[in-house]
Structures are given as C-alpha cells and as structure tokens.
C-alpha positions in Angstrom: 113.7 98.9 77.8 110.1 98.3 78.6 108.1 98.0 74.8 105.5 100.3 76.0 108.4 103.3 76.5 110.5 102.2 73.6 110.3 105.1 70.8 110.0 103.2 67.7 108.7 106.0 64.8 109.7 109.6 64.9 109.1 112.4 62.0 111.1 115.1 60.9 111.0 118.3 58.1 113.8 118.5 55.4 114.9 121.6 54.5 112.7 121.9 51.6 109.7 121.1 53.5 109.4 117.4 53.2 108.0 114.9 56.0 110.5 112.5 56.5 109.3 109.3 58.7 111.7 106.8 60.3 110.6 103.6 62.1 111.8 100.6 63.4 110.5 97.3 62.0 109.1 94.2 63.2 113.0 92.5 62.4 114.6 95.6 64.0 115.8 97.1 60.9 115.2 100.7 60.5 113.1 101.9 57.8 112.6 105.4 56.1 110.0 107.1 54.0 109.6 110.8 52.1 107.5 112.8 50.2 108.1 113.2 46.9 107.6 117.6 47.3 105.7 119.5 50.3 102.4 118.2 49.4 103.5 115.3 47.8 103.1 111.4 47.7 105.2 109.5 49.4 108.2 107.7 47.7 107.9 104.0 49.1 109.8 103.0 52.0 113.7 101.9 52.4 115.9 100.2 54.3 118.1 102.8 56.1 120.2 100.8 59.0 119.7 98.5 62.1 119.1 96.5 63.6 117.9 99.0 66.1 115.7 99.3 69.6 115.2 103.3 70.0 115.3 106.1 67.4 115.0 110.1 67.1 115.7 112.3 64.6 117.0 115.7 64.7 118.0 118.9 62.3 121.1 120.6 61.8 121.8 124.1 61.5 122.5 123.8 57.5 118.8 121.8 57.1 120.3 118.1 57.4 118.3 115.6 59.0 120.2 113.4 62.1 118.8 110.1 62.9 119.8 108.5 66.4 119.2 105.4 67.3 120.2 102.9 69.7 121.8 99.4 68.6 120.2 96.0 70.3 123.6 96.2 72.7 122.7 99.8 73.5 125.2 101.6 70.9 124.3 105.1 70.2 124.3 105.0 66.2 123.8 107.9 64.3 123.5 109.0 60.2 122.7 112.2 58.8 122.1 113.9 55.2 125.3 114.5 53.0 123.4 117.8 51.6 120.3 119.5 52.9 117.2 116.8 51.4 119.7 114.4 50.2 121.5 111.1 50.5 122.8 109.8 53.7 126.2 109.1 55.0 125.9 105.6 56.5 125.9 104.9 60.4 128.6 105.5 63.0 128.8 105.3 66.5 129.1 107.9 69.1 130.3 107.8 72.6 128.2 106.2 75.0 125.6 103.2 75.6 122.4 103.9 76.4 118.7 102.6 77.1 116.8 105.7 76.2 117.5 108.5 73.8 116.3 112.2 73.0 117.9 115.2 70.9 117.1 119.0 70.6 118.7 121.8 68.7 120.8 124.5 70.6 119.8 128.3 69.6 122.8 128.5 67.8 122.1 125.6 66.0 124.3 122.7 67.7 122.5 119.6 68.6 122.2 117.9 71.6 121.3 114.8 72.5 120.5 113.3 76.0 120.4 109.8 76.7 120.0 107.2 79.9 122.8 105.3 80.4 122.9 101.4 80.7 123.8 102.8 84.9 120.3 104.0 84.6 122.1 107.7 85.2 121.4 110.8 82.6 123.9 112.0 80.1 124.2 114.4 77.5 126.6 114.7 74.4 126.5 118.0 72.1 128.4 119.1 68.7 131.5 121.6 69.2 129.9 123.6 66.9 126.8 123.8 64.3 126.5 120.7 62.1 130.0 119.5 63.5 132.2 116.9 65.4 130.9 115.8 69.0 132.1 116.5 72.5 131.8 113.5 74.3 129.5 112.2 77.2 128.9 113.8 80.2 127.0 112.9 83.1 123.8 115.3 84.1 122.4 113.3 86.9 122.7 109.8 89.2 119.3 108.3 88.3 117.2 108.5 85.2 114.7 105.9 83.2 113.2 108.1 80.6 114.3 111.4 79.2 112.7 114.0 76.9 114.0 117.6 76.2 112.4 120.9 74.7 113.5 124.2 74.0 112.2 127.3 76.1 111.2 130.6 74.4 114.7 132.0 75.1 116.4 129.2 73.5 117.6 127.6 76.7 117.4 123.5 76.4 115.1 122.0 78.9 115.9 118.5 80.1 113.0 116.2 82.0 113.2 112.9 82.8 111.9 109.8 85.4 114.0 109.1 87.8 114.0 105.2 89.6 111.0 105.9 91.1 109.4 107.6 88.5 109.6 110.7 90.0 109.9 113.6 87.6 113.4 115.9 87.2 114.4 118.8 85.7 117.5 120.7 84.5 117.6 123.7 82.4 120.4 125.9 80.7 121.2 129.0 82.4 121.7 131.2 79.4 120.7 129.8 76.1 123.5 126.9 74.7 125.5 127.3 77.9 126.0 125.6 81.1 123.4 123.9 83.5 121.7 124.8 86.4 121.3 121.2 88.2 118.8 118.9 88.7 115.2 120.0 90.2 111.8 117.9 90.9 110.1 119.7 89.2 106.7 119.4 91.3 108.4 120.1 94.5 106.5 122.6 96.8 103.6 122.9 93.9 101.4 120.8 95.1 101.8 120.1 99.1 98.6 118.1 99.5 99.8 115.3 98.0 103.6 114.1 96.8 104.5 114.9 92.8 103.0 112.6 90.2 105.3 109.8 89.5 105.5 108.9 85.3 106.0 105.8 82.9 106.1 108.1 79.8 107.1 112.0 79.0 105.6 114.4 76.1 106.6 117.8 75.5 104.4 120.4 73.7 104.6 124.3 73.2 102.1 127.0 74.1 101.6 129.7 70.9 103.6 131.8 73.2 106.6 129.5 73.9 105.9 127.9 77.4 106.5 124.6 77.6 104.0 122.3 78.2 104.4 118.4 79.6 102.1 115.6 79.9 102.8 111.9 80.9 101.4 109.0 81.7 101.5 108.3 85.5 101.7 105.1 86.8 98.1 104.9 87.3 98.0 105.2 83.3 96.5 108.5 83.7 98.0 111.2 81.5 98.6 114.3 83.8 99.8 118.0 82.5 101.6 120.8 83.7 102.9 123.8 82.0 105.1 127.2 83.0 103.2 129.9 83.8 105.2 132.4 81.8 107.6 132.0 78.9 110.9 130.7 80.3 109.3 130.7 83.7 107.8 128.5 86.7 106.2 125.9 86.6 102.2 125.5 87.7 102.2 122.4 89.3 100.5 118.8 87.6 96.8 118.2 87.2 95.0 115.3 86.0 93.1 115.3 82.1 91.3 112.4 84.0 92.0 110.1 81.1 94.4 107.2 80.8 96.7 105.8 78.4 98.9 103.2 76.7 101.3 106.4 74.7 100.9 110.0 74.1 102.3 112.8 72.0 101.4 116.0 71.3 101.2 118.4 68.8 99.6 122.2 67.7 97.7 123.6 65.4 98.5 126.5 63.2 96.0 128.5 65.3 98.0 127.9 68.3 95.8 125.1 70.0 97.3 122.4 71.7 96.4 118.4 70.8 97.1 115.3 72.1 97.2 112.2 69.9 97.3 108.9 72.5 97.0 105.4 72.5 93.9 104.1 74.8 93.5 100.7 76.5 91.6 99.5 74.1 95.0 100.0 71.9 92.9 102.5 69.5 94.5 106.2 68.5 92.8 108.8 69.7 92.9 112.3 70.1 91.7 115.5 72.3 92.3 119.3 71.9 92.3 122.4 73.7 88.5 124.1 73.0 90.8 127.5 72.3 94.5 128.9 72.6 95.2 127.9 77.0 91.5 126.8 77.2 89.6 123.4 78.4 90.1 120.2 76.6 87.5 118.4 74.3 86.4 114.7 74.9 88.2 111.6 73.2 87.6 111.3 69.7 89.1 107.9 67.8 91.7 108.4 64.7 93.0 104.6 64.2 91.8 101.3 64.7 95.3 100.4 66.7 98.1 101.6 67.4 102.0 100.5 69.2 103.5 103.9 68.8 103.2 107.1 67.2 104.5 110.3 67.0 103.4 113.7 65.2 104.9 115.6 62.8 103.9 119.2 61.2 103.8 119.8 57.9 105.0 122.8 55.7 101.6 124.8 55.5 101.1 123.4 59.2 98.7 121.1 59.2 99.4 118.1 61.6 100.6 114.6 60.9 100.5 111.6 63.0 102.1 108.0 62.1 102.1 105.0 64.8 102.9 101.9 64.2 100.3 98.8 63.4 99.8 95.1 65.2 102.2 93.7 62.7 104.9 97.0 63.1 103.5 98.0 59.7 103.2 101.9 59.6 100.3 104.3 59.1 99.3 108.0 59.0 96.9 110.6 59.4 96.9 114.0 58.3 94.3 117.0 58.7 92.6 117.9 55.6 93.4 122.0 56.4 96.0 123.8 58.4 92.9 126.0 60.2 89.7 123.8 60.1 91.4 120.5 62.3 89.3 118.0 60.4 91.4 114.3 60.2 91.5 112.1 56.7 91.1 108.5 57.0 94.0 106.3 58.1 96.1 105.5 55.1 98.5 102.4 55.8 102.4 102.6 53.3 102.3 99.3 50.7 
C-alpha cells in the first residue's frame, strides 16, 4: 500500500477514560502507550505485536478496546482487552487478506470492520453479536483502494471508499445494524459542471448535530469537503478548502466546532477550524515541526489530542490546554 495512505497510529478511549495510543514502528513492530488515569501521565511504551503494515482500533460494547491490524502478507490480525482497561489477549487472525483496513461500532454495539481486499474489491466482516465471535467476509463492492466508515445520527454505518480511479463510493445501512443499500458515487448529479472529485485519502468527522462530514485529499493534493445536509440525509455536493496536503484527520471541539489537523508539503502539522458551529474555516496555523502520520483522539473532559508519527517513526502528541478555550501545548515527543 502506498506509505502516504498507510494508517500507521490510531487512538482510542478505555472504558475508564484513558487515551490509549497504538503505532507501528520504524521495524514494523506494533507499539502501545496509556495513561496512567484520565488526566494522567503516560506509562512508557510497549511492545504489543507485529510485525505489522496497517492498524485501527475499535471498542466493544462491554468497554474493551480491539486493535486491527494488517500483517506484512496482508493477514487481518486482531487483539482485544481481557477486561474493560486491562491486559490483552494476544493476536489471532481473522478471515480475509487485505491492503487497507477500517472498523466502526454497530448501534447495538457489534463491530464492524471493512477492509480492501488484496483483489482491490471491498469487504466487510461483523461480530454475531456484541463483543462476540465473527461472521466471516463478505463482499460489498468490485473495486476499492481506500476505505473509511462512520456512523450516522440514527446509528446506521456509513461506508466510503476510492474506487480504481479514485472515484469516491458510498454504501449505507438501511435501518441501523441491518442490511445494505448498495454502492452510490456519492457526488453523482451534485455537481454537473464538472465530474466528482477523485481522492488519495478519506477523513470522516461529525457535525454537533450528527451529520457526517468528509474531507480528502484529491489527487491534486487539495483537501476537498462535503457534508449531508441533514442528519441521516443527502449529501451537499464537494467544495474545495483551497489548501493542499500530505494527510488529514479531523476532529471537534467540545463546543461543537469542527478541526482539521493535516500534514502540509512542507511535511509540518498543521491545523484549521471552523470560525463557529457550520461556519467558515480559519487560516493554517502550525502544531509540529514534522509529521508521517497522525490521528486525533478526544479526551475524557473533551479536549482534543493529536499524535503523528516523527522522521525516525518516533511518536509525538499535542493536546489543548482547555476543553472550551482551543489553545494547543507544545509538542511533547514519548522517551
């Protein structure tokens, strides 16, 4: 899988509140940090598994976090918690080989993950019931690169990915953890000027009110958005933020304002956000001196978090000082 795509770090919130980080390391092993309580320092990092190419992390109904991750021969791999906050079980493999990788949590609590498969087509794989055993693959669609998923207001999954072209799909559930209603471009007919954006890179946010919001990177390197224009609803058709980018994620404030954290050309973090709730976006303001990958993570009192990975695959973070004011503390790199 092309570097720039490859998701290398990902964050997630244990039951108690704690960020939890997991990365993949300059030898391919994976590594995992936690804080120590809600607030806390961090404990020092750890060898968890690996060696490894791609990993996400998701949460089970009970609390337990679920890492996924992709072997160098494309194995899905996953591990999860014993207990809620604790130990983990050790790796084992699911059905499937994949290139890409992304999981979500069902409204009743089942997770789901979605993955490219080494025939570049879409599957998805799902637990029989919350914090259980897995189905087994199925295929979603004939042509896929890069996949990300969110959940709608309703609880319905949400499925986007690239297609050969880079052409940008969608497939939703009809009712909330059920069936599917079939792949859609999701640009068709929105914008008949011109033909639909094409991507390299997906990001999926959430409005305060629960529409879904996505930005990529096209392959101009610009980072383009679009959003629904109701809960659950249509979508408005892509525009350009008229920047571009290496990487982007995105994440909100406790007032409800969208941010984007992003990787420029000159391989710096930096980051933009909405003026207000649904309003105009800020300039570029720089966070890190560079920057591989990153991802953002949210902490207990809400207050964003962002760690990327360094020139050497080293990790670092950010945090804001305040859930409300937005202000950023210096970079801190883990010893």
């Amino acid at each position: 899988m092309n570097e720039r795509l490859s998701k290398r770090v990902t964050v997630g919130r244990n039951q108690d509140g704690r960020l939890e980080v997991f990365w993949i390391d300059k030898d391919r092993m994976v590594r995992h940090d936690w804080q120590r309580g809600p607030k806390a320092a961090w404990h020092g990092e750890e060898v968890l598994g690996g060696p490894a190419t791609v990993i996400e992390v998701g949460s089970n109904q009970d609390g337990r976090l679920e890492i996924f991750y992709l072997d160098p021969a494309g194995r899905i791999l996953h591990d999860w918690q014993l207990e809620p906050n604790g130990d983990w079980h050790g790796a084992e493999a699911l059905v499937g080989v994949a290139k890409d990788i992304a999981v979500a949590q069902n409204q009743d609590g089942r997770l789901e993950v979605f993955y490219v498969g080494k025939d570049d087509s879409l599957w998805h794989d799902w637990q029989l019931e919350p914090n259980g055993d897995w189905h087994g693959e199925e295929n979603l669609a004939k042509s896929a690169t890069h996949v990300a998923v969110g959940r709608n207001q309703d609880g319905r999954l949400e499925v986007f990915f690239l297609d050969g072209q880079g052409a940008i799909h969608h497939d939703w559930q009809v009712e909330a953890n059920g069936d599917w209603h079939g792949v859609e471009p999701l640009d068709e007919g929105k914008t008949p000027k011109r033909k639909p954006g094409r991507g390299k890179q997906l990001a999926l946010g959430a409005a305060a009110d629960g529409r879904l919001e996505l930005f990529f990177i096209g392959t101009d390197d610009v980072v383009w958005h679009n959003w629904q224009e109701a809960p659950n609803g249509d979508w408005h058709g892509e525009i350009s933020l008229g920047f571009t980018a290496k990487r982007i994620g995105v994440g909100r404030t406790k007032q409800g304002r969208l941010e984007l954290l992003y990787v420029g050309d000159d391989d710096k973090l930096w980051h933009r956000w909405q003026v207000s709730v649904g309003d105009a976006w800020t300039g570029a303001e720089t966070l890190g001196d560079y920057a591989k990958d990153l991802v953002v993570g949210h902490t207990l009192d809400g207050r964003m978090e962002v760690f990327y990975l360094g020139p050497g695959g080293e990790i670092w973070h950010n945090w804001q000082s305040t859930p409300r004011a937005g202000a950023w503390e210096p970079v801190v790199a883990y010893e």
